[in-house]
N, CA, C and O of each residue as an XYZ file, in Angstrom:
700
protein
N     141.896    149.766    117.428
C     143.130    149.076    117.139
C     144.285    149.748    117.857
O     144.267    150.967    118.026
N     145.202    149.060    118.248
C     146.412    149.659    118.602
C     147.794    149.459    118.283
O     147.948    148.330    117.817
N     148.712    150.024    118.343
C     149.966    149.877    117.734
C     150.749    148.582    117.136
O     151.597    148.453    116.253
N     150.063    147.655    118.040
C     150.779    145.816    117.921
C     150.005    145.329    116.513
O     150.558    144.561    115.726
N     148.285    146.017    116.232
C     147.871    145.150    115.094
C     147.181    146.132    114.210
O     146.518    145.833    113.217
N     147.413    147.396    114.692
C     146.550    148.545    112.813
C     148.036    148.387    112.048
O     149.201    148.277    112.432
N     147.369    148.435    110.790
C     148.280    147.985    109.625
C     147.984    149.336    108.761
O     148.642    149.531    107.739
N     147.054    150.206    109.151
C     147.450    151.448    108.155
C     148.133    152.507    108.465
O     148.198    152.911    109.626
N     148.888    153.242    107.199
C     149.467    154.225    107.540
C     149.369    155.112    108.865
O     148.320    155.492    109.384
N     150.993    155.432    109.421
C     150.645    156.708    110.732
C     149.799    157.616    110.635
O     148.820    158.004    111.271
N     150.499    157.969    109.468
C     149.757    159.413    109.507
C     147.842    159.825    109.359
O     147.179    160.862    109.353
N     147.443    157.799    109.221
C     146.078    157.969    108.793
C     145.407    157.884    110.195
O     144.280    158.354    110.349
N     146.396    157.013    111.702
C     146.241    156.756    112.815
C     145.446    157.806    113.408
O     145.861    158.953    113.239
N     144.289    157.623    114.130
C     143.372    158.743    114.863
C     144.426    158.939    116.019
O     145.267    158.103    116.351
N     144.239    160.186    116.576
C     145.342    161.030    117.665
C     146.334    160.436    118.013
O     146.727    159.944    119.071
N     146.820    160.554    116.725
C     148.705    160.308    116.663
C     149.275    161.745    116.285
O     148.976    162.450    115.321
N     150.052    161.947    117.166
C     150.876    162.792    116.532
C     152.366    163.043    116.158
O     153.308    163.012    116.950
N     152.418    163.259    115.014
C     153.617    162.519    114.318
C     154.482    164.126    113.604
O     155.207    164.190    112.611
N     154.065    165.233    114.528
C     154.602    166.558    114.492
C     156.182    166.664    115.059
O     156.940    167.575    114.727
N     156.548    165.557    115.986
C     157.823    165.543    116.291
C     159.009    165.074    115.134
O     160.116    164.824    115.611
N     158.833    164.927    113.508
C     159.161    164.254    112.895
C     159.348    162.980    112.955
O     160.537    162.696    113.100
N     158.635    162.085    112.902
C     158.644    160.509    112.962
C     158.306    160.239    111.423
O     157.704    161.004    110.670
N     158.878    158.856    111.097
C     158.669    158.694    109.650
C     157.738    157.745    109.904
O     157.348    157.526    111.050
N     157.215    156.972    108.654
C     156.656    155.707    108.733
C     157.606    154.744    108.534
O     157.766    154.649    107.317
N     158.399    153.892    109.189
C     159.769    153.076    108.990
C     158.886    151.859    107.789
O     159.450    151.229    106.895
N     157.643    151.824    108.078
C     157.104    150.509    107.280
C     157.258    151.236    105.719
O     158.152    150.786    105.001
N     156.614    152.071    105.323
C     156.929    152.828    104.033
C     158.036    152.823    103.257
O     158.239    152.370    102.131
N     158.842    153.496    104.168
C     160.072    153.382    103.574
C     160.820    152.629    103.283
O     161.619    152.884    102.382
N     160.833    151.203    104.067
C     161.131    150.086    103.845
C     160.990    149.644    102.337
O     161.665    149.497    101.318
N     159.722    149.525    102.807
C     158.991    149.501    101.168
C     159.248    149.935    100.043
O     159.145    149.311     98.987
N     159.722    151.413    100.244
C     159.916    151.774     99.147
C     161.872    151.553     98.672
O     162.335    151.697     97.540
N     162.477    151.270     99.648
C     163.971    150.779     99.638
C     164.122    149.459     99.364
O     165.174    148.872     99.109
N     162.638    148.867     99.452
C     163.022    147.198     99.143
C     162.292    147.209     97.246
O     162.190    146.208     96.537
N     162.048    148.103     97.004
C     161.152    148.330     95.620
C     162.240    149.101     94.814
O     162.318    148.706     93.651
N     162.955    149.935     95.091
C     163.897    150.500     94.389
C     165.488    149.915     94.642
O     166.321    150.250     93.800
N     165.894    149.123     95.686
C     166.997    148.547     95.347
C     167.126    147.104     96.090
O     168.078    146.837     96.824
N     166.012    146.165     95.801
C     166.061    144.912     96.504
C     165.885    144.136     95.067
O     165.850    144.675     93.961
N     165.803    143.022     95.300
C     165.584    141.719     94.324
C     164.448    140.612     94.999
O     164.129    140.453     96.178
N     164.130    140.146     94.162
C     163.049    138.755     94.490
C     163.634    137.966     94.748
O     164.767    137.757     94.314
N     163.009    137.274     95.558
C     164.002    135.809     96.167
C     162.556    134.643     96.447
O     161.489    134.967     95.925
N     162.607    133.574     97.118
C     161.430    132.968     97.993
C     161.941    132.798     99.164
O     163.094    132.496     99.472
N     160.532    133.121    100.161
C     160.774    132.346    101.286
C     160.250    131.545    101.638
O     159.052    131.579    101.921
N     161.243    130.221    101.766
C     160.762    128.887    101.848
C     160.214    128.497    103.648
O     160.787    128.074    104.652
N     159.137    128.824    103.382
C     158.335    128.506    104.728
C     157.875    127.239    105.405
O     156.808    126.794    104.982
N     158.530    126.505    106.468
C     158.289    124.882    106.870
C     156.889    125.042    107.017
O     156.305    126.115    106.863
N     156.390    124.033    107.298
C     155.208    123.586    107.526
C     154.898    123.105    108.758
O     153.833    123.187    109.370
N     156.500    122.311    109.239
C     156.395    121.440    110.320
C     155.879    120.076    110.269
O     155.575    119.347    111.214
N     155.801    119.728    108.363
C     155.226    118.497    108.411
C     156.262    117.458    107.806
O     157.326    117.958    107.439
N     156.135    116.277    107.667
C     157.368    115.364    107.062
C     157.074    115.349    105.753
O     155.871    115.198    105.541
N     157.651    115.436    104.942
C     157.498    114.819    103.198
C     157.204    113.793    103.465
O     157.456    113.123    104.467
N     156.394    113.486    102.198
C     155.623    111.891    102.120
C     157.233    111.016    102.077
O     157.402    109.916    102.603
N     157.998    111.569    101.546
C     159.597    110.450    101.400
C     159.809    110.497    102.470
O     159.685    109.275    102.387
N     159.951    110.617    103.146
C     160.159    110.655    104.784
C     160.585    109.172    105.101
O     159.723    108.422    104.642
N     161.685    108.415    105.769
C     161.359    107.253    105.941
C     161.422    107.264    107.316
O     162.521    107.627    107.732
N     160.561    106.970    108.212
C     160.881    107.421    109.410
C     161.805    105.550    110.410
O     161.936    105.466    111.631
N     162.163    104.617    109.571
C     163.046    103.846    110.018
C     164.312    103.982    109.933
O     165.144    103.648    110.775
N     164.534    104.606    108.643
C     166.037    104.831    108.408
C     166.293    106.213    108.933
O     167.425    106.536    109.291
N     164.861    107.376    109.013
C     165.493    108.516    109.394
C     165.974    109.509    108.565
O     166.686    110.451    108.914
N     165.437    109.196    107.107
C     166.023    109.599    106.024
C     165.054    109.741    104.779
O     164.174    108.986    104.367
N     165.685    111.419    104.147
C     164.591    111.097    103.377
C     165.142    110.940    101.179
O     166.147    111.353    100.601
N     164.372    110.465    100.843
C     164.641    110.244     99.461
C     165.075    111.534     99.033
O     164.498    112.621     99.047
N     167.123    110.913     98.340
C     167.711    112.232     98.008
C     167.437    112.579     96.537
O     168.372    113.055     95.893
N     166.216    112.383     95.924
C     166.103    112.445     94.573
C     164.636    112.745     94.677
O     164.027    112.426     93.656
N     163.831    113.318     95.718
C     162.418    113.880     96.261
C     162.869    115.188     95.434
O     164.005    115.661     95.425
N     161.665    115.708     94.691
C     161.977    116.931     93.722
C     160.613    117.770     94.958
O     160.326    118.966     94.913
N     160.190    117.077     95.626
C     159.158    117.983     96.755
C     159.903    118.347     98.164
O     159.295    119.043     98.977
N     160.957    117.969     98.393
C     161.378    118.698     99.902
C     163.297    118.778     99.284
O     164.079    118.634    100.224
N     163.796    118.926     98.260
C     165.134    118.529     97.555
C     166.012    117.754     99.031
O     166.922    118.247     99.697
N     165.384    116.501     99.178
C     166.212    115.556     99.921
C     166.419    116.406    101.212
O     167.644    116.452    101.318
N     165.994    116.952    102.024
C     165.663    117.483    103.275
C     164.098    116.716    104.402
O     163.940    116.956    105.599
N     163.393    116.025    103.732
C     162.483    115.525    104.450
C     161.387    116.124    105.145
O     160.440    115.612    105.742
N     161.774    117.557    104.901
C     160.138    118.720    105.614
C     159.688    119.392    104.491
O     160.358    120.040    103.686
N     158.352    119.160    104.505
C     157.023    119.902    103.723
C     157.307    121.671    103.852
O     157.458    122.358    104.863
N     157.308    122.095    102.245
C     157.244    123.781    102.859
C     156.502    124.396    101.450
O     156.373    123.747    100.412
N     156.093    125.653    101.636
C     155.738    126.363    100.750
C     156.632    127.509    100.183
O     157.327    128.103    101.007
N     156.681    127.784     99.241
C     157.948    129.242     98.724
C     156.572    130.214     98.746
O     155.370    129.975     98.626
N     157.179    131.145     98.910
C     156.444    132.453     99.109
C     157.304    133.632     98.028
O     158.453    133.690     98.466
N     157.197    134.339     97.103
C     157.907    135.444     96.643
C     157.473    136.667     97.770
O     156.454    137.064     98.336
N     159.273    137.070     97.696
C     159.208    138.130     98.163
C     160.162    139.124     97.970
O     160.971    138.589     97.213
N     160.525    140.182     98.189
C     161.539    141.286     97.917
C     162.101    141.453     98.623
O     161.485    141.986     99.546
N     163.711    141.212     98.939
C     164.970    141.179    100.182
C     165.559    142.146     99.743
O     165.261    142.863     98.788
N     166.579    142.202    100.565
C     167.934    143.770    100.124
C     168.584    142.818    101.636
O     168.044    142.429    102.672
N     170.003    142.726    101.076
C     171.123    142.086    101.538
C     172.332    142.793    102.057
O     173.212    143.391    101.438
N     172.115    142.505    103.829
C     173.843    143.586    104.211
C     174.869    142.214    104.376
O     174.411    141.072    104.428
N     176.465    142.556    104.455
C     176.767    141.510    104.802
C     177.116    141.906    106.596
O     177.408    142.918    107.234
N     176.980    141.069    106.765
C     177.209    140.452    108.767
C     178.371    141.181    109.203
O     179.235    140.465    108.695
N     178.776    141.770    109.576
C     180.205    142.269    109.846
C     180.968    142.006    111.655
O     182.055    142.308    112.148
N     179.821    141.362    112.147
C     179.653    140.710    113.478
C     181.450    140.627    113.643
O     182.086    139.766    113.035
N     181.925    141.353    114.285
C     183.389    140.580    114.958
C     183.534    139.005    114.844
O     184.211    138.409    114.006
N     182.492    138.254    116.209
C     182.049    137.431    116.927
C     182.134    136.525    116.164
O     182.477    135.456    116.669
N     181.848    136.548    114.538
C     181.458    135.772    113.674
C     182.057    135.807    112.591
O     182.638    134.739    112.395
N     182.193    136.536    111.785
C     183.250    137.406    110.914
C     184.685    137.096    111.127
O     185.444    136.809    110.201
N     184.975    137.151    112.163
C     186.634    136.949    112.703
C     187.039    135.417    112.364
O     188.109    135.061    111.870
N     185.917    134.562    112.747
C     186.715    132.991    112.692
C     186.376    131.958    111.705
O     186.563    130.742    111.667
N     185.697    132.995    110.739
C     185.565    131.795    109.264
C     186.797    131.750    108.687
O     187.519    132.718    108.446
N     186.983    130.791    108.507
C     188.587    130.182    108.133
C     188.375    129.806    106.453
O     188.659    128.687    106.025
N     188.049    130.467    105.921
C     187.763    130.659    104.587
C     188.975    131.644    103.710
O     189.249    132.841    103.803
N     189.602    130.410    102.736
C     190.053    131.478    101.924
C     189.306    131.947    100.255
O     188.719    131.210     99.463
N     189.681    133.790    100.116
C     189.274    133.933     98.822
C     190.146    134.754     98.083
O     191.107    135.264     98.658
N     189.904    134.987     96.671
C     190.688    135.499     96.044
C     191.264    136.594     96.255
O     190.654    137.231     97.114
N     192.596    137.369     95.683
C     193.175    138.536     96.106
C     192.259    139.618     95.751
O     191.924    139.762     94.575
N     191.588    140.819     97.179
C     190.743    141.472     96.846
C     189.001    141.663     97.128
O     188.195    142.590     97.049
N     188.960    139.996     97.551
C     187.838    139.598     97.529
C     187.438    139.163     99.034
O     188.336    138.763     99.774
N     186.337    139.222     99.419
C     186.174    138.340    100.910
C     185.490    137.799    100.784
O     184.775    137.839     99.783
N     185.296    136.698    102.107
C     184.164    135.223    101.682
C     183.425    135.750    103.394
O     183.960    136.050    104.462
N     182.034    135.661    102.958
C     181.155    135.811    103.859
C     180.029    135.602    104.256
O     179.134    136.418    104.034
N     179.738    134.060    105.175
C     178.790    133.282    104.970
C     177.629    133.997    105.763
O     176.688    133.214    105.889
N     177.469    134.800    106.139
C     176.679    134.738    107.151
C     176.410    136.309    106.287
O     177.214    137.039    105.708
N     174.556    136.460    106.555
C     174.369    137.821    106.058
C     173.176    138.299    106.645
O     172.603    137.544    107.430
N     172.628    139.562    106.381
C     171.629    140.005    107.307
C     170.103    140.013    106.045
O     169.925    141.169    105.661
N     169.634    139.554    105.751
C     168.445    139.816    104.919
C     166.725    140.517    105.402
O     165.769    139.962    105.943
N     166.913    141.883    104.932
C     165.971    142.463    105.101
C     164.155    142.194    104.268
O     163.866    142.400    103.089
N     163.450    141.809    105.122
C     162.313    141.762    104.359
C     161.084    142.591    104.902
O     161.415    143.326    105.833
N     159.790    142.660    104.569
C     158.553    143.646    104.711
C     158.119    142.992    106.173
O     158.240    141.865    106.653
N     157.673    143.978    106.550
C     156.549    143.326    108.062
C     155.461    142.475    108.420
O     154.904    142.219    109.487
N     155.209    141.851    106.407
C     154.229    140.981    106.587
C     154.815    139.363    106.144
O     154.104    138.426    105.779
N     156.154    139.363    106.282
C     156.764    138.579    106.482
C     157.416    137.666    106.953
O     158.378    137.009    106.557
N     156.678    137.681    108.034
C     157.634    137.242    109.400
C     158.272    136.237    109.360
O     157.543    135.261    109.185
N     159.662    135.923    109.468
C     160.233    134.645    108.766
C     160.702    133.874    110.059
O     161.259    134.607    110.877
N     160.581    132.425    110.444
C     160.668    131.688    111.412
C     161.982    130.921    111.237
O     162.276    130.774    110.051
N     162.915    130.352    112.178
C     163.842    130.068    112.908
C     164.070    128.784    111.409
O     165.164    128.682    110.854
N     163.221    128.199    111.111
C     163.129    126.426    110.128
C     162.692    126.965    109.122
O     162.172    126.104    108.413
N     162.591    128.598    108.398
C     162.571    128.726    106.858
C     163.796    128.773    106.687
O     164.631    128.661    107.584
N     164.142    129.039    104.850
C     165.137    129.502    104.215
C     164.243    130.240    103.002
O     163.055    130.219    102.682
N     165.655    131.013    102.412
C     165.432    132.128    101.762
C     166.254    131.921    100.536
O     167.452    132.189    100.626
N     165.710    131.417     99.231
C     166.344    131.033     98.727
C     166.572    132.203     97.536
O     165.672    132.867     97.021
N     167.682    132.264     97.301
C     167.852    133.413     95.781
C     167.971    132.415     94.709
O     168.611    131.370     94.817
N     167.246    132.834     93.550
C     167.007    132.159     92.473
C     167.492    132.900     91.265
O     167.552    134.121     91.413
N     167.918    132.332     89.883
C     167.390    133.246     88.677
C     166.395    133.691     88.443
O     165.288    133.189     88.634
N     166.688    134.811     87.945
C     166.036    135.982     87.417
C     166.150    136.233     86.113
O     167.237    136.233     85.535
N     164.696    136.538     85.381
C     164.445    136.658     84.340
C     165.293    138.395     83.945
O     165.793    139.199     84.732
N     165.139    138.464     82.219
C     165.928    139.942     82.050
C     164.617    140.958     82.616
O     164.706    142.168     82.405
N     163.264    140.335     83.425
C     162.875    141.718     83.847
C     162.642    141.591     85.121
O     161.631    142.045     85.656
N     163.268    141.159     85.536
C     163.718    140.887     87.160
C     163.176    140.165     88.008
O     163.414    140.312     89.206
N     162.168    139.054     87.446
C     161.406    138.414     87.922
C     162.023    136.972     88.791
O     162.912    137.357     89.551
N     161.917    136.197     88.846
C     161.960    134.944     89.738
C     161.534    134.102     88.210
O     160.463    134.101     87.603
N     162.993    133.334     87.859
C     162.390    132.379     86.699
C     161.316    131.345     87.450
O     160.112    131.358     87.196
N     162.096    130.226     88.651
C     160.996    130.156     89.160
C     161.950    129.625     90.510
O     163.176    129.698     90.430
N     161.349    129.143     91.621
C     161.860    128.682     92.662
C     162.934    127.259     92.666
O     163.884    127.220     93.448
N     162.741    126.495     92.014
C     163.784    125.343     91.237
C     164.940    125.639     90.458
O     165.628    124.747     89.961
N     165.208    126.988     90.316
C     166.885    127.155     89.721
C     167.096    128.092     90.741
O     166.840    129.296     90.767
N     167.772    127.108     91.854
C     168.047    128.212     93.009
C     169.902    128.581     92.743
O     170.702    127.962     92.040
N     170.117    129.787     93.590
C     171.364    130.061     93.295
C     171.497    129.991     94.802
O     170.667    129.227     95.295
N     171.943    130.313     95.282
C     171.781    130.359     96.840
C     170.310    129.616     98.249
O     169.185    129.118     98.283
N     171.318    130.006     99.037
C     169.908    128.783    100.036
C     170.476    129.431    101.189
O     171.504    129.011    101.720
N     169.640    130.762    101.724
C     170.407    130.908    103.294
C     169.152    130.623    104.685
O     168.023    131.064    104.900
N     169.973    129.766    105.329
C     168.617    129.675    106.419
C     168.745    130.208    107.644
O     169.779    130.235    108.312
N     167.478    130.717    107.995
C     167.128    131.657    109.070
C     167.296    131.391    109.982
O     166.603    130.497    110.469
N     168.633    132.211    110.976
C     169.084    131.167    112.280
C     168.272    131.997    113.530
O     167.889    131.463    114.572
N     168.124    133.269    113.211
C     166.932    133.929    113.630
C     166.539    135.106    113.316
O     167.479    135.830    112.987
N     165.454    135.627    113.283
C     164.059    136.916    113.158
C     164.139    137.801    113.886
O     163.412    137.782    114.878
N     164.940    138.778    113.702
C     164.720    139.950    114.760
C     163.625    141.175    114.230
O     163.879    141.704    113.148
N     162.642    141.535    114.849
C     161.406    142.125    114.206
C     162.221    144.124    114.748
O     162.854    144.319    115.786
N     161.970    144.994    113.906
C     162.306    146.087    113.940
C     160.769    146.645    114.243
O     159.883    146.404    113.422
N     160.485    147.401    115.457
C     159.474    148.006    115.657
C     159.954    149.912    115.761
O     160.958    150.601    115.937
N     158.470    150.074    115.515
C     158.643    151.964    115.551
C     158.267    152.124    117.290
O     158.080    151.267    118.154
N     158.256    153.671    117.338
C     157.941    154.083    118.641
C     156.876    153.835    119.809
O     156.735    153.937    121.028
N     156.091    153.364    118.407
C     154.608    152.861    119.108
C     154.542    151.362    119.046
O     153.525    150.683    119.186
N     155.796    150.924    118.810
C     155.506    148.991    118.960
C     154.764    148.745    117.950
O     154.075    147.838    118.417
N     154.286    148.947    116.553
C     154.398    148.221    115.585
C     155.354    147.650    114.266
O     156.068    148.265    113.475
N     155.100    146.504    114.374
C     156.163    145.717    113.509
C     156.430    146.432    112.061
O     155.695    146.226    111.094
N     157.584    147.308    112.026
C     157.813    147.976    110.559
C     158.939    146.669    109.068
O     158.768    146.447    107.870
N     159.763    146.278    109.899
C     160.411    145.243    109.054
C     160.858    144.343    109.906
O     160.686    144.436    111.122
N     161.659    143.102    109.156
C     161.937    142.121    109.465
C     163.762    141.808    109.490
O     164.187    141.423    108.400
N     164.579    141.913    110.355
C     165.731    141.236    110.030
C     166.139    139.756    110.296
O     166.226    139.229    111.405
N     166.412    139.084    108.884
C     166.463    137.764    109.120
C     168.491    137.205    109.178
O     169.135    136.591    108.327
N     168.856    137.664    110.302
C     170.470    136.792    110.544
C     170.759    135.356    109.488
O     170.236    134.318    109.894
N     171.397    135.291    108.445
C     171.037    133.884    107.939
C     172.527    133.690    107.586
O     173.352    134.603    107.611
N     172.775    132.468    107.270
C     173.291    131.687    107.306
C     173.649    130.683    105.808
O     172.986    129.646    105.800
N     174.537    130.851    104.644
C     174.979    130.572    103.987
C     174.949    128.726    103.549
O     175.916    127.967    103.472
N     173.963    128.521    103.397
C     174.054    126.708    103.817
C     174.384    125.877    102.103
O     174.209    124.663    102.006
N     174.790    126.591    101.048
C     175.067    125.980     99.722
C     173.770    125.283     98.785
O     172.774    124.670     99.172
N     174.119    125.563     97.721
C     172.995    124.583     97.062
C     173.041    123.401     97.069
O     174.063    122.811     96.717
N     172.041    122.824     97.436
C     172.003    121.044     97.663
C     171.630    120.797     96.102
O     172.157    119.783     95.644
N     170.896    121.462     95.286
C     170.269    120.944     94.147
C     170.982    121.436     92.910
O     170.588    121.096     91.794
Protein backbone atom coordinates (compact mmCIF):
# COMPACT_ATOMS: atom_id res chain seq x y z
CA UNK A 1 0.00 0.00 0.00
CA UNK A 2 1.06 3.47 -0.33
CA UNK A 3 0.44 6.82 1.01
CA UNK A 4 -2.79 7.74 -1.43
CA UNK A 5 -4.75 4.42 -0.02
CA UNK A 6 -3.25 2.66 3.61
CA UNK A 7 -5.72 3.85 6.05
CA UNK A 8 -3.73 2.71 9.15
CA UNK A 9 -2.02 4.54 11.58
CA UNK A 10 1.76 6.17 10.70
CA UNK A 11 3.28 5.04 13.15
CA UNK A 12 2.00 1.32 12.32
CA UNK A 13 3.38 2.18 8.44
CA UNK A 14 6.42 -0.35 7.57
CA UNK A 15 9.74 2.01 7.00
CA UNK A 16 8.30 5.17 7.86
CA UNK A 17 10.04 7.24 9.76
CA UNK A 18 8.30 9.58 11.75
CA UNK A 19 11.57 10.49 14.16
CA UNK A 20 11.55 13.99 12.60
CA UNK A 21 8.40 14.77 14.72
CA UNK A 22 5.47 14.35 12.37
CA UNK A 23 2.06 13.86 13.92
CA UNK A 24 -0.72 11.79 12.57
CA UNK A 25 -2.94 14.96 11.26
CA UNK A 26 -5.79 12.10 10.70
CA UNK A 27 -5.82 11.34 14.62
CA UNK A 28 -5.90 14.35 15.78
CA UNK A 29 -8.48 15.51 13.76
CA UNK A 30 -10.35 12.96 15.22
CA UNK A 31 -9.79 13.49 18.30
CA UNK A 32 -10.63 17.59 17.92
CA UNK A 33 -13.73 16.65 16.05
CA UNK A 34 -14.73 14.20 19.23
CA UNK A 35 -13.94 16.65 21.90
CA UNK A 36 -15.20 19.91 20.43
CA UNK A 37 -17.37 19.26 17.22
CA UNK A 38 -21.18 18.49 16.98
CA UNK A 39 -23.26 16.08 14.72
CA UNK A 40 -24.72 17.37 11.78
CA UNK A 41 -25.72 15.20 8.27
CA UNK A 42 -24.23 15.11 5.20
CA UNK A 43 -26.68 15.27 2.70
CA UNK A 44 -25.09 13.37 -0.16
CA UNK A 45 -26.74 13.76 -4.01
CA UNK A 46 -27.15 10.86 -5.75
CA UNK A 47 -27.33 12.54 -9.06
CA UNK A 48 -30.72 11.13 -9.47
CA UNK A 49 -34.21 13.09 -9.95
CA UNK A 50 -36.94 12.58 -7.20
CA UNK A 51 -39.77 10.62 -8.36
CA UNK A 52 -41.68 14.45 -8.06
CA UNK A 53 -39.57 15.56 -10.53
CA UNK A 54 -41.72 17.01 -13.29
CA UNK A 55 -39.51 17.11 -16.01
CA UNK A 56 -42.20 19.43 -18.29
CA UNK A 57 -42.60 22.09 -15.99
CA UNK A 58 -39.01 21.63 -14.67
CA UNK A 59 -40.17 21.57 -11.28
CA UNK A 60 -40.40 19.69 -8.51
CA UNK A 61 -43.40 19.10 -5.91
CA UNK A 62 -42.91 21.84 -3.12
CA UNK A 63 -44.62 19.68 -0.52
CA UNK A 64 -42.17 16.30 -1.54
CA UNK A 65 -41.18 15.37 2.21
CA UNK A 66 -38.32 13.08 0.02
CA UNK A 67 -36.07 15.77 -1.72
CA UNK A 68 -37.90 19.09 0.59
CA UNK A 69 -38.98 20.61 -2.89
CA UNK A 70 -35.41 20.59 -4.48
CA UNK A 71 -36.04 17.69 -7.04
CA UNK A 72 -32.59 15.50 -6.40
CA UNK A 73 -32.50 12.09 -4.66
CA UNK A 74 -29.90 12.08 -1.65
CA UNK A 75 -28.95 10.19 1.34
CA UNK A 76 -28.00 11.97 4.97
CA UNK A 77 -25.07 10.48 6.35
CA UNK A 78 -24.23 11.45 10.29
CA UNK A 79 -21.28 12.92 10.88
CA UNK A 80 -19.08 15.11 13.29
CA UNK A 81 -18.12 18.87 11.94
CA UNK A 82 -16.31 21.73 13.96
CA UNK A 83 -17.09 25.15 12.31
CA UNK A 84 -14.53 28.24 11.48
CA UNK A 85 -16.10 31.27 10.21
CA UNK A 86 -14.65 32.39 6.51
CA UNK A 87 -12.80 35.48 7.17
CA UNK A 88 -11.87 35.57 3.29
CA UNK A 89 -11.41 39.51 2.59
CA UNK A 90 -12.68 38.58 -1.03
CA UNK A 91 -15.88 37.49 0.47
CA UNK A 92 -16.33 38.76 3.89
CA UNK A 93 -15.92 42.41 2.70
CA UNK A 94 -19.12 42.57 0.37
CA UNK A 95 -22.01 40.89 2.20
CA UNK A 96 -24.22 43.72 2.58
CA UNK A 97 -25.85 42.31 5.55
CA UNK A 98 -26.95 44.10 8.48
CA UNK A 99 -26.73 42.76 12.28
CA UNK A 100 -27.22 43.66 15.61
CA UNK A 101 -24.95 46.06 17.73
CA UNK A 102 -21.95 43.72 18.53
CA UNK A 103 -22.82 41.01 16.45
CA UNK A 104 -21.71 39.96 12.79
CA UNK A 105 -23.59 38.17 10.03
CA UNK A 106 -21.59 35.56 8.22
CA UNK A 107 -22.78 33.47 5.49
CA UNK A 108 -20.15 31.72 4.32
CA UNK A 109 -18.13 29.19 6.67
CA UNK A 110 -15.41 26.65 6.58
CA UNK A 111 -16.71 23.12 7.89
CA UNK A 112 -14.27 20.65 8.95
CA UNK A 113 -14.97 16.94 8.59
CA UNK A 114 -12.94 13.25 8.87
CA UNK A 115 -11.06 11.84 5.74
CA UNK A 116 -13.63 9.36 5.17
CA UNK A 117 -15.83 11.89 4.20
CA UNK A 118 -15.26 13.27 1.23
CA UNK A 119 -17.93 15.78 0.57
CA UNK A 120 -18.79 16.71 -3.22
CA UNK A 121 -19.47 20.12 -4.90
CA UNK A 122 -23.98 19.04 -4.96
CA UNK A 123 -24.01 17.89 -1.09
CA UNK A 124 -25.15 19.96 1.84
CA UNK A 125 -24.50 19.79 5.38
CA UNK A 126 -27.25 20.21 7.27
CA UNK A 127 -27.19 21.15 11.23
CA UNK A 128 -30.07 19.79 12.98
CA UNK A 129 -31.46 19.51 16.69
CA UNK A 130 -29.89 17.91 19.11
CA UNK A 131 -31.03 15.81 21.71
CA UNK A 132 -29.86 16.82 25.69
CA UNK A 133 -27.12 14.07 24.87
CA UNK A 134 -25.91 15.48 21.88
CA UNK A 135 -27.26 13.38 19.47
CA UNK A 136 -29.03 14.30 16.06
CA UNK A 137 -32.92 14.27 17.00
CA UNK A 138 -33.14 13.36 13.53
CA UNK A 139 -32.34 14.83 10.01
CA UNK A 140 -36.02 16.56 9.44
CA UNK A 141 -35.71 19.32 12.17
CA UNK A 142 -33.02 20.99 10.37
CA UNK A 143 -31.63 24.27 11.72
CA UNK A 144 -29.34 25.27 9.16
CA UNK A 145 -28.58 23.99 5.42
CA UNK A 146 -24.99 24.98 4.17
CA UNK A 147 -24.00 23.76 0.71
CA UNK A 148 -20.72 22.69 -0.43
CA UNK A 149 -19.39 25.16 -2.98
CA UNK A 150 -16.20 23.21 -2.72
CA UNK A 151 -13.84 20.23 -1.00
CA UNK A 152 -10.51 21.08 -0.36
CA UNK A 153 -8.81 17.68 0.88
CA UNK A 154 -5.86 18.43 3.57
CA UNK A 155 -3.07 15.89 2.94
CA UNK A 156 0.12 14.97 5.25
CA UNK A 157 3.70 14.74 3.96
CA UNK A 158 3.26 11.56 2.37
CA UNK A 159 -0.01 12.51 0.33
CA UNK A 160 -2.52 10.87 2.38
CA UNK A 161 -5.90 12.32 2.79
CA UNK A 162 -5.96 13.40 6.71
CA UNK A 163 -9.25 15.77 6.66
CA UNK A 164 -11.65 17.41 4.70
CA UNK A 165 -12.34 21.26 4.29
CA UNK A 166 -15.73 21.91 3.06
CA UNK A 167 -16.00 26.12 1.94
CA UNK A 168 -19.92 26.31 2.36
CA UNK A 169 -22.24 28.47 1.89
CA UNK A 170 -25.23 29.61 4.10
CA UNK A 171 -28.36 28.75 1.80
CA UNK A 172 -31.44 29.08 4.76
CA UNK A 173 -33.96 26.63 5.73
CA UNK A 174 -36.37 25.82 3.01
CA UNK A 175 -38.38 23.53 5.48
Amino acid sequence: MDAMTNTGPIQQWADLDISDGSIDLRNEMADLLEKHGHYAYLRRSTGRRCHCWDPSTREADPNCPHCTSEGWEYEDVKILIRKTIMTDPMTAAFLQKSSPIGMFSVSDQIIWVKYDQKPNRMDKILEVSLGTDGEPITAKKIELIWEVNWAQDYRDKWGRVEFWGCFCHNTGVTK
